[in-house]
N, C-alpha and C positions, 0 to 999 in steps of 0.2 A: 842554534848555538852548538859549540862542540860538546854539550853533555846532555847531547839529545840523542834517541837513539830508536830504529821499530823493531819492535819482538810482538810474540802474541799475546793475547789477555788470558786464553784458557788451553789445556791439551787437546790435540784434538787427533781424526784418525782420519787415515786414508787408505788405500787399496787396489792393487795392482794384478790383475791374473794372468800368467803366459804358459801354454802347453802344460800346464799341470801344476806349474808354478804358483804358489799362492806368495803376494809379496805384503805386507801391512805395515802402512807406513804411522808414525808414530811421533807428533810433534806438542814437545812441553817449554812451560818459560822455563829456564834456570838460570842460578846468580853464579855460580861455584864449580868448581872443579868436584867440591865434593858432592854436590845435588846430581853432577854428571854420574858420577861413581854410584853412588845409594839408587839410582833411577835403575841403572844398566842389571844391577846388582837384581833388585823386584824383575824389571821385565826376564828377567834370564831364569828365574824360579817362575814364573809365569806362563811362558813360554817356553819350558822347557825342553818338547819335544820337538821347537823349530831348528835346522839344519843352522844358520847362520842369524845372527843380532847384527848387522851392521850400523853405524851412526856417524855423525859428525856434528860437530859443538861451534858456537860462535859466544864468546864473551866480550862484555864493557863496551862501553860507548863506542872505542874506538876501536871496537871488531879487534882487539891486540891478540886474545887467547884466542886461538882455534882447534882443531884437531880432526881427522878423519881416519875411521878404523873398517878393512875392509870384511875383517874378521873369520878368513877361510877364506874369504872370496880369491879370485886373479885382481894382483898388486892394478890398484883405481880402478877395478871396476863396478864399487862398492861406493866406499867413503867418499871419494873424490865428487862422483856424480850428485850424492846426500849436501855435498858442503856447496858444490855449486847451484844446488836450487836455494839455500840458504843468502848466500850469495847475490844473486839475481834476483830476490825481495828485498835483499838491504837489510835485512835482518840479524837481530844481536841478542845475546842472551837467550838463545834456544837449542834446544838439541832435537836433532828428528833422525828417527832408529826406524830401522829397515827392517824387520824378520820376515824371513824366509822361511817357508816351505816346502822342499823339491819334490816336483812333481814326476820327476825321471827320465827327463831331457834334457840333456842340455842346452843352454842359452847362446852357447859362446860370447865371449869379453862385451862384444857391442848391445848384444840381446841384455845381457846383465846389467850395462852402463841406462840403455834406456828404462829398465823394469826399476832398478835402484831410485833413476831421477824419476819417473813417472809418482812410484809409491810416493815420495816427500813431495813430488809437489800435488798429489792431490789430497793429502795432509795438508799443507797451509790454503790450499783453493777451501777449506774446510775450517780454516781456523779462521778468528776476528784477531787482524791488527793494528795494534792503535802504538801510538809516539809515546813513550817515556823521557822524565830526566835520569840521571844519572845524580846519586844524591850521599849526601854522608851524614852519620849520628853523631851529634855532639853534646854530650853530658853537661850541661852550668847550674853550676853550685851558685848561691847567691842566700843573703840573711833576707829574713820576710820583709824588712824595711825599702828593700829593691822592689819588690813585686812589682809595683804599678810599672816603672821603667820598662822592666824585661819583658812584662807581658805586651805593653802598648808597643815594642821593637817585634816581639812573637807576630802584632793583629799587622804592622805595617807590612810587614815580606810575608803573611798569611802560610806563616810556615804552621808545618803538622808537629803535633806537639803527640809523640809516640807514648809517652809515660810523666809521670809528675808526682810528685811528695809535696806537699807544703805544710811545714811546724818553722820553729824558729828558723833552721837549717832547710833552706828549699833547693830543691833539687827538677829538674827539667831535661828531658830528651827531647830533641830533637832533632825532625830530620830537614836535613838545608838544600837545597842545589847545589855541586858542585862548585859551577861557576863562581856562586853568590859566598863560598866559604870563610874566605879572607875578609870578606867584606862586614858580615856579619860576625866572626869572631873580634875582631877589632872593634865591635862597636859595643858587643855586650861587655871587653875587657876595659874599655874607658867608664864605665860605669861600677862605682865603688862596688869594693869587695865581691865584686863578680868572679868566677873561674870557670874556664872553657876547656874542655877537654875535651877532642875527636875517638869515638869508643872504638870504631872500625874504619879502618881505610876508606873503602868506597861499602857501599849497601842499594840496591835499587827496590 
C-alpha cells in the first residue's frame, strides 16, 4: 500500500578508510526535519575535531522530503553519493552522515564520490530493516456510556491505543494507518457524541 514505507529499526555505524582518510558512516531512523537538525547539531559537538559532517535525509512514505549536504566537500561529491545509497535500499525516514577525517591526501572528486558511498553503505550493510506504516494520531473524546462501542471499533482494526483517560469525559489517542484514516474517523463520528480530532499531520 502507498503508506508503507523501509527505514531501519536502530542507528547503526559504518566505516571507510582511504590513504589516511578515516570516513564513519552514520545511519539513524528520523521522522522530522527537526530530528535532522538536533541529530547534526550532537554529531557536530561530538565530532568536533572531524574535517567534514557530510549527510543526506529521505522523509514519508513517499520519499517527498529529501536533502544532500556536501559540506566543504567539491559540489556531489559528498551528499549526492550519501542520498544515493539511501536510494538504492528504497529507504525513507533516515539520515546517514559521513564524517571525515583527513588523512593528508587527497581523494580527488571520484576518490571522495566512492569513500562517501562506500561509508553509508556499509552503515546500512550494518543496520536491520524492516517495513513500516505511515500513521496518524487521533484524539476522541467520547462520554463513558460509548466505551464499549469505541473500544470493540479500537479491538476490530487492532489499532494502538498511545494514551487514554477514562472518567465520565473519556478521552483516547490513537494511532491509525494512514490509509485507514477516513475510514475510521467516519465511523467512531456516527457513534453518538463521539469527537475525532487528528493531533498531528502524519507521525510514524
Amino acid at each position: 500500500m502507498e503508506d508503507t514505507y523501509r527505514t531501519i529499526e536502530a542507528p547503526a555505524e559504518g566505516l571507510y578508510k582511504e590513504k589516511g582518510s578515516k570516513f564513519i558512516g552514520l545511519a539513524y531512523p528520523v521522522y522530522t526535519e527537526e530530528e535532522v537538525k538536533e541529530t547534526m547539531a550532537e554529531l557536530k559537538k561530538q565530532y568536533y575535531d572531524a574535517r567534514h559532517h557530510c549527510y543526506a535525509y529521505s522523509l514519508g512514505a513517499d520519499k517527498g522530503r529529501f536533502r544532500a549536504n556536501d559540506d566543504g566537500e567539491p559540489n556531489h561529491s559528498a551528499g549526492d553519493p550519501i542520498l544515493g545509497q539511501i536510494r538504492s535500499a528504497d529507504l525513507s525516514n533516515i539520515l546517514i552522515v559521513v564524517i571525515r577525517y583527513f588523512g593528508g591526501t587527497k581523494l580527488g572528486v571520484s576518490g571522495l564520490i566512492n569513500a562517501y558511498k562506500t561509508a553509508a553503505a556499509d552503515a546500512l550493510e550494518n543496520a536491520t530493516i524492516v517495513e513500516k506504516h505511515e500513521t496518524v494520531l487521533l484524539q476522541v473524546h467520547y462520554a463513558y456510556p460509548q466505551m464499549n462501542e469505541v473500544m470493540s471499533l479500537v479491538k476490530e482494526y487492532d489499532l494502538n491505543v498511545r494514551d487514554q483517560h477514562f472518567e465520565l469525559d473519556c478521552r483516547l489517542k490513537l494511532e491509525v494507518r494512514k490509509v485507514l484514516q477516513e475510514e475510521i474517523t467516519v465511523k467512531l463520528e456516527d457513534m453518538e457524541g463521539v469527537e475525532v480530532h487528528v493531533l498531528n499531520e502524519t507521525t510514524f
